[in-house]
N, CA, C and O atoms as a Tinker XYZ file with bonds, in Angstrom:
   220  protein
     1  N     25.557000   52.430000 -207.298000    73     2
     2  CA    25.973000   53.443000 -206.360000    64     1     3
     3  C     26.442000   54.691000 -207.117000    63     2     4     5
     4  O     27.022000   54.763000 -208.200000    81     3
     5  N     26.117000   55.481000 -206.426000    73     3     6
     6  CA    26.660000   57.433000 -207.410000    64     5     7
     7  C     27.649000   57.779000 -206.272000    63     6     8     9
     8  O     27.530000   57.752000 -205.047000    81     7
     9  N     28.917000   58.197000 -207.300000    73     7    10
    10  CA    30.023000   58.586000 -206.137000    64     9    11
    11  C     30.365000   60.294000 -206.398000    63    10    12    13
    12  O     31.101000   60.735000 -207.281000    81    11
    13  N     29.794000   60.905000 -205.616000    73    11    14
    14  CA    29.890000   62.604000 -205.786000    64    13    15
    15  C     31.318000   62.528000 -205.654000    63    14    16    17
    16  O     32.132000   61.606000 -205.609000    81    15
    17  N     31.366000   63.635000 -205.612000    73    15    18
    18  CA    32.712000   64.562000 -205.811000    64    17    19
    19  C     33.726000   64.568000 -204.612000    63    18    20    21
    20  O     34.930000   64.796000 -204.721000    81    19
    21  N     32.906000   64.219000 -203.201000    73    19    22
    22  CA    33.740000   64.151000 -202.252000    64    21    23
    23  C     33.961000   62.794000 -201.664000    63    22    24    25
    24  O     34.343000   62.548000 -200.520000    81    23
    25  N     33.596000   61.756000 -202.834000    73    23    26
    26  CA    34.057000   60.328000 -202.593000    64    25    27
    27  C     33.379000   59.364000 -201.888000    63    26    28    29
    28  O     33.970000   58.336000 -201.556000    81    27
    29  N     31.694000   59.628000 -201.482000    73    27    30
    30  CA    31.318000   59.170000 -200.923000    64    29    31
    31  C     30.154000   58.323000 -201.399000    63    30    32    33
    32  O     29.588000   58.765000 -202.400000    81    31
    33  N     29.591000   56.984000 -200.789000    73    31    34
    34  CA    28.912000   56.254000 -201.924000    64    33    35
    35  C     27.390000   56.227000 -200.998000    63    34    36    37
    36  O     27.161000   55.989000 -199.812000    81    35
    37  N     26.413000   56.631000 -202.288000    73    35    38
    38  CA    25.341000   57.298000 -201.779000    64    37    39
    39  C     24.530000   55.913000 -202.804000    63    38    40    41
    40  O     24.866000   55.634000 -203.955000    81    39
    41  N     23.476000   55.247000 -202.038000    73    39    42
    42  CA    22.730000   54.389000 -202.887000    64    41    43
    43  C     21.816000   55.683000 -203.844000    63    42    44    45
    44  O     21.664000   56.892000 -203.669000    81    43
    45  N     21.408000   54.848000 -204.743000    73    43    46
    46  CA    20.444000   55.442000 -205.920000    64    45    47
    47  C     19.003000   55.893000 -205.262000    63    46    48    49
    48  O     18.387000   56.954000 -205.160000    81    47
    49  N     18.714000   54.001000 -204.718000    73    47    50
    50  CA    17.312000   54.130000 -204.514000    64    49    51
    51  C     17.069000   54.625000 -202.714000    63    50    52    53
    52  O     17.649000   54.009000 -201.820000    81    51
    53  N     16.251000   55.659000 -202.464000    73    51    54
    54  CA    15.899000   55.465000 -201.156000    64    53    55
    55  C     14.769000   55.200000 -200.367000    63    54    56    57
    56  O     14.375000   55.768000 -199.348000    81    55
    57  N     14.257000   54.146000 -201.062000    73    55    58
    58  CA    13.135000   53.584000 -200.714000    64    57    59
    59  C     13.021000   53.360000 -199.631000    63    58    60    61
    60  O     12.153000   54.007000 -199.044000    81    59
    61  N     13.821000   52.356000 -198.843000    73    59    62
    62  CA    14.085000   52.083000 -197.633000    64    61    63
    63  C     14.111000   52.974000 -196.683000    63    62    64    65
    64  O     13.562000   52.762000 -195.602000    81    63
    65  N     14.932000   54.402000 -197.035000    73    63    66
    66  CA    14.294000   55.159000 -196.094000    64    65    67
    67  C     13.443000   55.867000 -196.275000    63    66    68    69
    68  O     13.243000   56.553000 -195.272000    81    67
    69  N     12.668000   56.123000 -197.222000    73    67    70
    70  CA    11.543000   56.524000 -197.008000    64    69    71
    71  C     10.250000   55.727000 -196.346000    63    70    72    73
    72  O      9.303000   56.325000 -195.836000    81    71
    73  N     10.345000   54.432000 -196.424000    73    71    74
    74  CA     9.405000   53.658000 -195.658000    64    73    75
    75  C      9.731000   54.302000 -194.641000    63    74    76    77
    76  O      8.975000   55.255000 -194.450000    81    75
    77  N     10.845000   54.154000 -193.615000    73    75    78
    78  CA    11.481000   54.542000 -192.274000    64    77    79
    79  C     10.494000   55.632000 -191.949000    63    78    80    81
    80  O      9.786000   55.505000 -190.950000    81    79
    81  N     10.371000   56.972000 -192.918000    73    79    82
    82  CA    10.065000   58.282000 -192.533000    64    81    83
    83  C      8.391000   58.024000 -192.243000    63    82    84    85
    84  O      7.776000   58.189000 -191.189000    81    83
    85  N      7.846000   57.518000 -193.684000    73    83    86
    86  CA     6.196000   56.816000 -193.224000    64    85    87
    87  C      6.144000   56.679000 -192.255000    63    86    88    89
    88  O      5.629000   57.539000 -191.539000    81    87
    89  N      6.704000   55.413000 -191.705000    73    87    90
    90  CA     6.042000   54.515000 -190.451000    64    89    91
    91  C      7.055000   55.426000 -189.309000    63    90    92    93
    92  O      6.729000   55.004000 -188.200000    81    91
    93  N      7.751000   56.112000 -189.206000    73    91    94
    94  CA     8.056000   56.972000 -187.748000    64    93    95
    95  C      6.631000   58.173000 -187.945000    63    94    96    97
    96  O      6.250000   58.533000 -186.831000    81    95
    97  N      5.960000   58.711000 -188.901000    73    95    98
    98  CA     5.522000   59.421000 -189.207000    64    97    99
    99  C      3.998000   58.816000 -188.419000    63    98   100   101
   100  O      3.415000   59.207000 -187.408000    81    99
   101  N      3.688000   57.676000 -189.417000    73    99   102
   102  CA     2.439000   56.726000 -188.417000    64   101   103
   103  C      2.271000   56.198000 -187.251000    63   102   104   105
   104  O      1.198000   56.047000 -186.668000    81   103
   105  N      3.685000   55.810000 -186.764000    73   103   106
   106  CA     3.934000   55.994000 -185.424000    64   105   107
   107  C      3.651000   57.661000 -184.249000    63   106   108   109
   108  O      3.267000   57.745000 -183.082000    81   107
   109  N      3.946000   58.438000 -184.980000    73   107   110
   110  CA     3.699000   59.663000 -184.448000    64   109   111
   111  C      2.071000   59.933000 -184.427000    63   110   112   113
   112  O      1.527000   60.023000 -183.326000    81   111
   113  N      1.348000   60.053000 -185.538000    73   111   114
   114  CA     0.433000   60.154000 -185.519000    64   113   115
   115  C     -1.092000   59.053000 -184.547000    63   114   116   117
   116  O     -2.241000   59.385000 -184.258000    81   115
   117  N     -0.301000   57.700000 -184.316000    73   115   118
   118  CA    -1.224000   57.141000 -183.542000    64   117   119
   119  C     -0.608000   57.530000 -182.289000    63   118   120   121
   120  O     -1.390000   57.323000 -181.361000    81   119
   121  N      0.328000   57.940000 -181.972000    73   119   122
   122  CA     0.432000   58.081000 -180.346000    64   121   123
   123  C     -0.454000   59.663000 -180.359000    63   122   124   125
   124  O     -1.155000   59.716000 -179.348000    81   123
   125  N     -0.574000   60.755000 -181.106000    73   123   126
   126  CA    -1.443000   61.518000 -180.941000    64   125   127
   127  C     -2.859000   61.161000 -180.271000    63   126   128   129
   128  O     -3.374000   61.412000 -179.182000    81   127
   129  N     -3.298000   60.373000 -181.567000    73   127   130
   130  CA    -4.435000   60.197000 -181.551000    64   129   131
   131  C     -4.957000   59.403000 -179.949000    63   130   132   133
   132  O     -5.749000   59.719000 -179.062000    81   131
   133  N     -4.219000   58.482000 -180.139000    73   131   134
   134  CA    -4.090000   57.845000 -178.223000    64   133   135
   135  C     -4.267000   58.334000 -177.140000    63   134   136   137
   136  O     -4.969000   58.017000 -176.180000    81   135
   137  N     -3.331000   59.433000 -177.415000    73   135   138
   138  CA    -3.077000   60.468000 -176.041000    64   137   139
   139  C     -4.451000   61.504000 -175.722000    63   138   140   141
   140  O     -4.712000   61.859000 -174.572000    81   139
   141  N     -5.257000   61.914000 -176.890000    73   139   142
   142  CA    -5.876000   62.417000 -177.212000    64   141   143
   143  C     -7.165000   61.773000 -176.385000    63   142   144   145
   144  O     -7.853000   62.225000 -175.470000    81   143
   145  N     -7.189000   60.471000 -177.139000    73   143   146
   146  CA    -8.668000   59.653000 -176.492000    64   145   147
   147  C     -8.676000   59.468000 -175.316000    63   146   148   149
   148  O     -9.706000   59.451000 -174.643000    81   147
   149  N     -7.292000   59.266000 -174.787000    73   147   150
   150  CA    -6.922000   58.633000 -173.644000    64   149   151
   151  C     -7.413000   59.760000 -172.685000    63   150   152   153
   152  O     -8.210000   59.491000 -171.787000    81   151
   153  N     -6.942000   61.013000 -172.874000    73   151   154
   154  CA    -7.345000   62.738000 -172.342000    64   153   155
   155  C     -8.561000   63.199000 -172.217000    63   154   156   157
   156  O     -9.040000   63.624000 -171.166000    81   155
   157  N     -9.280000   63.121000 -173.595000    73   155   158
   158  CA   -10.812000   63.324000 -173.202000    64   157   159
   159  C    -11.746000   62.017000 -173.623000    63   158   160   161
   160  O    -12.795000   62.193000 -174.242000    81   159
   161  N    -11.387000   60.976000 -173.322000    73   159   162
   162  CA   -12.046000   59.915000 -173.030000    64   161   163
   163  C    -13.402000   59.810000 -172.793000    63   162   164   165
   164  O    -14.229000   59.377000 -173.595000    81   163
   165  N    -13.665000   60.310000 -171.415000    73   163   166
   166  CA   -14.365000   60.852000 -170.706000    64   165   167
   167  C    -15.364000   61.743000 -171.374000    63   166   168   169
   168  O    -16.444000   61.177000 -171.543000    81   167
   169  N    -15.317000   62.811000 -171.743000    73   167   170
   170  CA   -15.971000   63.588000 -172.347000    64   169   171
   171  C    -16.126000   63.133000 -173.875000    63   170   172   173
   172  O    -16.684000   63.982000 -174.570000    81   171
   173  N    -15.857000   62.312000 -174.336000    73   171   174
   174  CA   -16.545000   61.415000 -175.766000    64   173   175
   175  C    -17.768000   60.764000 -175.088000    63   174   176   177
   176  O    -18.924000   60.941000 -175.473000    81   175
   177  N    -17.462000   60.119000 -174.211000    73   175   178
   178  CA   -18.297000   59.269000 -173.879000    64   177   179
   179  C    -19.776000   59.726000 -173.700000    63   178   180   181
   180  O    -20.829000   59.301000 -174.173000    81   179
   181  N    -19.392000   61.032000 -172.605000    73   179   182
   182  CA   -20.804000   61.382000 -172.394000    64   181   183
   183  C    -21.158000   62.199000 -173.437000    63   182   184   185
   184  O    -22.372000   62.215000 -173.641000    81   183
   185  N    -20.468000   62.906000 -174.189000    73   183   186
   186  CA   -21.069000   63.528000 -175.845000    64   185   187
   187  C    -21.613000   62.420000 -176.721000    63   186   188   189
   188  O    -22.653000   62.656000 -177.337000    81   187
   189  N    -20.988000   61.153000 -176.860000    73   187   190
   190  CA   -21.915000   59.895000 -177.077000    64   189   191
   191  C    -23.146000   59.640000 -176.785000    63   190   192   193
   192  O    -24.101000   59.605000 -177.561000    81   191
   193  N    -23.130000   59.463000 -175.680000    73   191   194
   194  CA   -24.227000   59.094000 -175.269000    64   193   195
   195  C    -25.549000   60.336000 -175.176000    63   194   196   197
   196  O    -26.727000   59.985000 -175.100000    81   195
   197  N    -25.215000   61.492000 -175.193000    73   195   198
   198  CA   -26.218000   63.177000 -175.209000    64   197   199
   199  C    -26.670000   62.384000 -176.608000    63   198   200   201
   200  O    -27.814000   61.957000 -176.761000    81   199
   201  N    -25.885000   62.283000 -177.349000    73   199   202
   202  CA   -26.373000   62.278000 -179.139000    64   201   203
   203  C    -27.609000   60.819000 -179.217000    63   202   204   205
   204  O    -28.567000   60.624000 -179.964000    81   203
   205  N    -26.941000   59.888000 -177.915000    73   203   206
   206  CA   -27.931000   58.373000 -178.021000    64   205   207
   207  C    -29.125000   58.218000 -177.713000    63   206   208   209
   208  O    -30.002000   57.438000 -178.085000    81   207
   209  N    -29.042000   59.640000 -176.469000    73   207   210
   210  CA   -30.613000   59.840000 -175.900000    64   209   211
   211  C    -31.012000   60.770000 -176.583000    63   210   212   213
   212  O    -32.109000   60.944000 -176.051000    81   211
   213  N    -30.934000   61.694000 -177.567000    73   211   214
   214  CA   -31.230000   62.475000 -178.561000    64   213   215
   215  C    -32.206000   61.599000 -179.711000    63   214   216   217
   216  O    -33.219000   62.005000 -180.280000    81   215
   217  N    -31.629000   60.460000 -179.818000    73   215   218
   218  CA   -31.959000   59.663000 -181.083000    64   217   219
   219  C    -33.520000   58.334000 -180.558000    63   218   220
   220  O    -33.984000   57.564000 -181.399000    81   219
């Protein structure tokens, strides 16, 4: 533990929270992506399928 100047005990390593920040971070990013598909869903689908009868 490192004890600054105003007495307070700060761990060394902050690994732990940095995992925290990752996975709130990956958490954020799949609810994007979700909301996203979930929104134009619809319009993937049939841009899918333009490209299937194209082929």
């Amino acid at each position: 533990m490192v004890t600054p100047a105003g007495g307070r005990s700060f761990p060394e390593s902050e690994t732990g929270g940095t995992a925290v920040e990752y996975s709130l971070l990956v958490a954020f990013i799949a609810t994007v992506i979700i909301s996203a598909v979930q929104v134009l869903g619809d319009q993937l689908i049939l841009g899918f399928q333009a490209v299937i009868d194209l082929l």
